[in-house]
Structure formats: structure tokens, C-alpha cells
C-alpha positions, 0 to 999 in steps of 0.5 A: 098384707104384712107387718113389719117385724123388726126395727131394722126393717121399719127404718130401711122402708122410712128412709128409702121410701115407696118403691119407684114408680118406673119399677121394671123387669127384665127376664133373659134367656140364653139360646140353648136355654130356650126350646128353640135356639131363640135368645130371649128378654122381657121388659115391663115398665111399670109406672102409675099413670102414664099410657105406654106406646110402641116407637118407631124410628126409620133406617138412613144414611146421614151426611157428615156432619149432620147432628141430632138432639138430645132432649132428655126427660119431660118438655123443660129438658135442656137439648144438646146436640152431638155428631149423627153416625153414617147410617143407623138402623130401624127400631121398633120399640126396643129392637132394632133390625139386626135383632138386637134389643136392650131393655133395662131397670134401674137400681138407684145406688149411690145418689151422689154418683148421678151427674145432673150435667151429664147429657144422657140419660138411661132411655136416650142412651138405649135409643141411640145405641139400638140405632147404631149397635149391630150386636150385643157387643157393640152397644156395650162399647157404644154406650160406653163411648157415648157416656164418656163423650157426653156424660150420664145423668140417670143413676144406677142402671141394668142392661140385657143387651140381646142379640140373636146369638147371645145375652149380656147383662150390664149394670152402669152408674155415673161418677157424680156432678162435674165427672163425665163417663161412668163405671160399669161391668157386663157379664156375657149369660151362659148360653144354657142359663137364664137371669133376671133383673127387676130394679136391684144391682145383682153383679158382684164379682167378675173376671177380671183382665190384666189391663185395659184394651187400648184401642177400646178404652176398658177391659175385656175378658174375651167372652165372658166379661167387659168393665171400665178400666177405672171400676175398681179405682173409681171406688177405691177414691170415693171410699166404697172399697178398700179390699183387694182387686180380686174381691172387688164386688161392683154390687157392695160397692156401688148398688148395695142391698137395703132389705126393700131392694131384697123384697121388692127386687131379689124376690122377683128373680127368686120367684122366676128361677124357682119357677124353672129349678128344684123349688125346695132349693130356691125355698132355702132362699127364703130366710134372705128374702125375709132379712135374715142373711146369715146363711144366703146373702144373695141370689145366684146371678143366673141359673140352669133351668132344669127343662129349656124354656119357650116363649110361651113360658116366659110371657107366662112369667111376666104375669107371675104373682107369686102364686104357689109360694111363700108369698102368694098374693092370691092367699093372705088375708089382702085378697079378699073374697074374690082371691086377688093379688092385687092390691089398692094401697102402695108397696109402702104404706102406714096401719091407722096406729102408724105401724109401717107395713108393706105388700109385696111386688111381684113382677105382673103388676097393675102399674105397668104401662107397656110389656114386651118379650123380644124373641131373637132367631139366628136361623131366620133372616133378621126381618121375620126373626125378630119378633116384640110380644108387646101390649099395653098394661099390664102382662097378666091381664093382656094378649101378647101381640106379634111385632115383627123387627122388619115392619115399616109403621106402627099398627094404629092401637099402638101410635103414642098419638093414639095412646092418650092417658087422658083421654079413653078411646076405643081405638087405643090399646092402652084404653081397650085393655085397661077397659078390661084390666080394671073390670077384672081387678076388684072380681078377679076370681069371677071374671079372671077366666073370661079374660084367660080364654080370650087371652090364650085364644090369641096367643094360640092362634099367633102361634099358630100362624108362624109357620106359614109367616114363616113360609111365606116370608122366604119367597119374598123380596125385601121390600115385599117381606117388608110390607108382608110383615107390616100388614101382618103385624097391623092384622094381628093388632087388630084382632087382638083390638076386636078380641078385647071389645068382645071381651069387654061387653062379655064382662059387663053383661055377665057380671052385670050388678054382680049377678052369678053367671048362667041364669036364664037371664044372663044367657039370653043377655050374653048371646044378644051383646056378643053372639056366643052362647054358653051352656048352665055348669 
């Protein structure tokens, strides 16, 4: 728990309120920055109450003129139709079977840029891209075309487009009531670099280019960079910037940092690069996460990292609480006796004498709804190469489970029929795994390695089988790595479904009135619930 110190500090939290409840986070990979040559992005959608679900949308071939619906957020949204594409891809959550996967978080900006008349709004516009993009490349021009044919209604937005040879970062907000289109800029990420995004603007300058493509309608700068052809201009006519092209920065200008977006945002990225660079050099940061600008005033867009990275280290990160640094939420006062980084109250609140205060926000957090690390592998045929470790709930307290692109239905613990937020069920994976997240939370030091255990024994075993998946998959026909994969990813749901009712019972047994583990009494009842036995320490 922390106070805040400093006038400036208590009226940035009063005006802009808590954080977003939809807060998310975004970690990406180059391909040589990986152990392997995979490409890699993350995804946690945080949001209090509501169940996550893995979607699924069928290939096909359509006939002109045929038309589809965009039917925007919540049951009341006005639907509007536009022209279907010849043919669009499969989609598994969010990666397509070419192996190209968009995640997001949103930054806000300005508020008077959101045009509530434009037709798209963030998510659908994902969705249709992944349906008709190919490649990285392709869904920045795709979103482009569909925001300027049909208008944004979302504000200030952050892409990683990955593909299986590349990473772009994108960061799109509209141009306000009445202006269709919207003003963005994408950055290709150095092959040998990792970035990260977690609900702040975080591109300044960019290459520029001369003029724009006609053909294409904005600018390029091949290989590196892409941006609307009115950026600049658009500014320059709404009063954001009056400096010289070359100085521009779309961050100043259309997402600028307010102190929260430091903490609650910066200080999530902060905390991923210092896990993979020479720490006492991200520590010189510090100062900038605590408001004071005078020496850094940002972040490095992306960074080396000082050893290439698995998956395994970046589904680790996606649970990271800041542990071992300035602001580890296992070490102030706020955790307890029982050492946890998580906290009842909101990122914002009010002490009992008004005092405006604040808990940080690190990027494994109990609000998250569903979490996911896309993996994209050039070497492998698109169907076995591109793989979702998805769950729902929170990262730190789940197992990432193994979804490959190439399936052709949603293992059932993931249907969103079967993922009712009010509703428990034994057969959802929501439930299953907020079940378990919820023991854990108020005893996290006591229980929280009952739930490692189980979590690494399936993490290890899915790793495990790739080989073989792997081996198999290249004696097979299309259809039958199809349902080869299907059924694959059905069996590992599964296991990990089994894996979390065993854990489960283990909890309330062992920690039954928190009595302390291995009495005479707790072994007999542990091995008579779950058939393991475990020895006095």
C-alpha cells in the first residue's frame, strides 16, 4: 500500500479515476529473439466479472455480394452490415491458420478523438482482420481500409500483429464525432528485440517517408515502418503539435503519460525488460516510475535481451508480480501474513481520512478473465506450427494448455456456452480454475505451492509431447492433422480439467480450517480424497 506523495500525484488519480477494468497486456518476441526462431505475443484481458471463452470461426468462400454483421458491444448495439471478403481464414481465439495472431490493450488518449458513429470498434476489428489478413503486413493495411470505409468508435488502441516471420506494434486512435478513418503508426520489432504494451501509447518518433503510397493510401518506410498519410497534419489541425515533422511524436500527441499511466502501465513493461537486461540499468528507471522525469521521461520502445527467450519464460512473465524489485507486492505491509501480491481493495482508493492512495498493478493479476501466449513457428506447416497457451483466469494461478491453429472445434471447458460467469460448473474451465485461484488468494504463501506443482506437472508434460505431435503430424494428410490436432488439443483440456479437480480437493483437505499440513490426521485424509501420499517434512 502506498501513499501518495505529492499534490501533483493526487490530482492525476482524481481526474482520471481507477484503472480500466479491461486493462491488458501485451509481451512480444522477435524470432531471433527467441530460443527457437518462434515469433511470440501475449494477451491478458483483465476485467472484473466477466467469464473468458476460446472463439472459433470456420474457413469458407463466400459469394459476392454476400454481407456480414457488425453488431459492436453489448445486446443494444446498433448492427450495420458491410460486403463479405471471397474467402476467410479460420480463427482460433486470437490466431488465425496462417499463423497470424493480433492481441491488444487499449490506452484511451484523447477522449474527444472516439467517434461513437464510426462502425468498429477495437475487438471486431481484430476479428475481421484475422479473418482476412495472411500476414502481419496485411492486417496493418486491412485495418487501415476497414477503418477508413467504416469509421472507429473505440479510442486510443495498441496492436502486436505477429506473424510467423515477424512483429509489428501499431497504436490507432479515431479522429472524433462526424471524421470517419483514424490516424495510426506501426513499428516492425527488431527481430533480436523484445517489447511490450500494457494499456499506454508507447511509440514517439518514427521513420518517416516522403510521401504517401498511392496505391495503399498511407506512408511506408519499407521494413521498418507504416503510418497514416494525415498523422502529422491531423495534429497539427486539432492543436496537439506545432513542432517540426521530424520531431513529431504520436505518443505527446495523441496518448500523452499522466503519472497513472506510468505506474499502472510503464511500470509493467519496466518490470519485463529488467527480467531479460542488466537489472541495475532498468533500476536507473525508477525515478520515472515514481514521477520524477527529470533524468528519463520514458522507456525504451523494445530492448535486446541479454539471453534468447522460451515460451516457458514468457508464460512465466505473464504471472509476474513484480517480485524481486522496488515493487514487490509479496514485501510491503499489504501482503499479509500469508506474503501475497494480491490485494482486495481497487488500484485506487481513499484511506478512512480521504487520503487518496494506490496499490500497483502488475501484469499477473486476479481480474483476468482469459490469458494466452501465441507461439508462431515458420519451420512447421501452419496447422501444428501455431499454438495458443490459453486458460482462463488468472496467469499465475493456471496451466497453460496447448491449442493448436489447425483445430476444427473448441474443446468443451472452453465453449463460452460452458463459461457462464453466473453460474459455477464442474465443467468449465473458468469455474475449475477460479475454484482454485480463490482458495489460494486469501493463503497464498501456504497453498501457492500445491498449485505450482500441478501447474509445472502439465506444463512440463505439454512440452513434452511436442516431439511426438510434432512427428506425427508430418505423416499425415490435411483433414487427418485436422482431427489429429483436434483431439490432441481436446485430450490436453482435459487433463488439465482433471488435474485442477484433483488440486482442488487437495486444497480443502490439506488446508481444511487452516490446520498446518502434515498431521497424522491430514495425511490419512489427504491420500483417502486424492490417492496421493505425502511423507511429515
Amino acid at each position: 500500500m502506498k501513499r501518495i506523495l505529492s499534490l501533483v500525484m493526487a490530482v492525476t488519480l482524481l481526474v482520471t479515476g481507477s484503472v480500466r477494468s479491461n486493462a491488458c497486456t501485451n509481451l512480444i518476441v522477435g524470432k531471433d529473439a527467441s530460443a527457437d526462431g518462434s515469433v511470440i505475443c501475449t494477451y491478458n484481458c483483465d476485467g472484473f466479472g466477466f467469464a473468458g471463452s476460446l472463439s472459433y470461426s470456420l474457413p469458407g468462400s463466400h459469394a459476392p455480394g454476400e454481407m456480414i454483421a457488425l453488431r459492436g458491444w453489448g445486446p443494444d448495439a446498433e448492427v450495420h452490415y458491410i460486403p463479405q471478403v471471397p474467402y476467410t481464414y479460420a480463427v482460433v481465439g486470437l490466431m488465425n491458420e496462417k499463423q497470424v495472431s493480433i492481441v491488444e490493450t487499449t490506452w484511451d488518449g484523447r477522449r474527444e478523438l472516439r467517434n461513437p458513429e464510426g462502425w468498429l470498434d477495437y475487438f471486431t476489428l481484430m476479428n475481421i482482420t484475422l479473418q482476412r489478413a495472411a500476414s502481419a503486413r496485411e492486417a496493418i493495411e486491412i485495418m487501415h481500409n476497414l477503418v477508413q470505409e467504416y469509421g472507429y468508435n473505440s479510442t486510443g488502441e495498441s496492436f502486436a500483429m505477429c506473424d510467423k516471420e515477424e512483429a509489428w506494434i501499431m497504436e490507432l486512435i479515431g479522429k472524433g464525432p462526424g471524421r470517419k478513418g483514424g490516424v495510426w503508426v506501426a513499428m516492425r520489432v527488431p527481430d533480436d528485440c523484445v517489447t511490450a504494451y500494457a494499456n499506454s501509447s508507447r511509440i514517439r518518433q518514427f521513420p518517416q517517408a516522403r510521401r504517401a503510397d498511392r496505391k495503399k493510401g498511407f506512408c511506408i518506410v519499407p521494413g521498418e515502418c507504416m503510418y497514416s498519410a494525415d498523422v502529422i497534419s491531423f495534429a497539427r489541425e486539432m492543436g496537439f503539435y506545432e513542432g517540426a515533422d521530424q520531431d513529431f511524436s504520436f505518443r505527446e500527441a495523441y496518448g500523452p503519460l499522466s503519472w497513472s499511466a506510468v505506474r499502472y502501465c510503464e511500470a509493467r513493461v519496466w518490470s519485463f525488460f529488467r527480467h531479460h537486461t542488466d537489472a541495475a540499468a532498468m533500476d536507473a528507471y525508477l525515478p520515472f516510475l515514481n514521477g520524477d522525469y527529470s533524468e528519463h521521461d520514458a522507456l525504451p520502445l523494445w530492448i535486446k535481451p541479454d539471453r534468447k527467450l522460451t515460451y516457458r519464460d514468457i508464460q512465466n512473465d505473464m504471472r509476474d508480480h513484480y517480485e524481486g524489485t522496488a515493487l514487490d507486492m509479496t514485501a510491503d505491509v499489504s501482503a499479509g501474513p500469508w506474503a501475497s501480491p494480491y490485494r482486495n481493495q481497487p488500484v485506487n482508493f481513499q484511506a478512512s481520512d480521504g487520503t487518496p492512495m494506490f496499490r500497483e498493478r502488475p501484469i499477473g493479476c486476479q481480474q483476468s478473465a482469459m490469458t494466452m501466449v501465441c507461439r508462431m513457428r515458420s519451420w512447421l506447416p501452419d496447422a501444428v506450427g501455431g499454438v495458443t497457451y490459453f486458460n482462463l483466469d488468472d496467469a499465475s494461478m493456471v496451466a497453460y494448455v496447448p491449442v493448436y491453429c489447425g483445430i476444427n472445434r473448441i474443446p468443451d471447458p472452453f465453449r463460452r456456452e460452458n463459461n457462464n460467469a453466473r453460474e459455477f460448473s464442474t465443467e468449465s474451465a473458468f469455474w475449475m480454475c477460479n475454484f482454485v485461484s480463490n482458495m489460494v488468494y486469501p493463503r497464498y504463501s501456504a497453498m501457492i505451492g500445491d498449485l505450482r506443482e500441478a501447474q509445472s506437472e502439465l506444463e512440463d508434460f505439454y512440452e513434452a509431447d511436442q516431439a511426438d505431435v510434432e512427428a506425427r503430424a508430418a505423416t499425415l494428410t490435411a483433414l487427418e492433422l485436422q482431427e489429429f490436432l483436434t483431439a490432441k488439443t481436446i485430450e490436453y483440456t482435459g487433463k488439465m480439467m482433471a488435474r485442477w479437480d484433483t488440486l482442488a480437493r487437495l486444497l480443502i483437505v490439506k488446508h481444511n480450517d487452516q490446520r498446518a499440513p502434515y498431521s497424522p490426521v491430514f495425511i490419512d485424509a489427504v491420500h483417502s480424497q486424492t490417492g496421493t501420499r505425502y511423507e511429515r517434512q
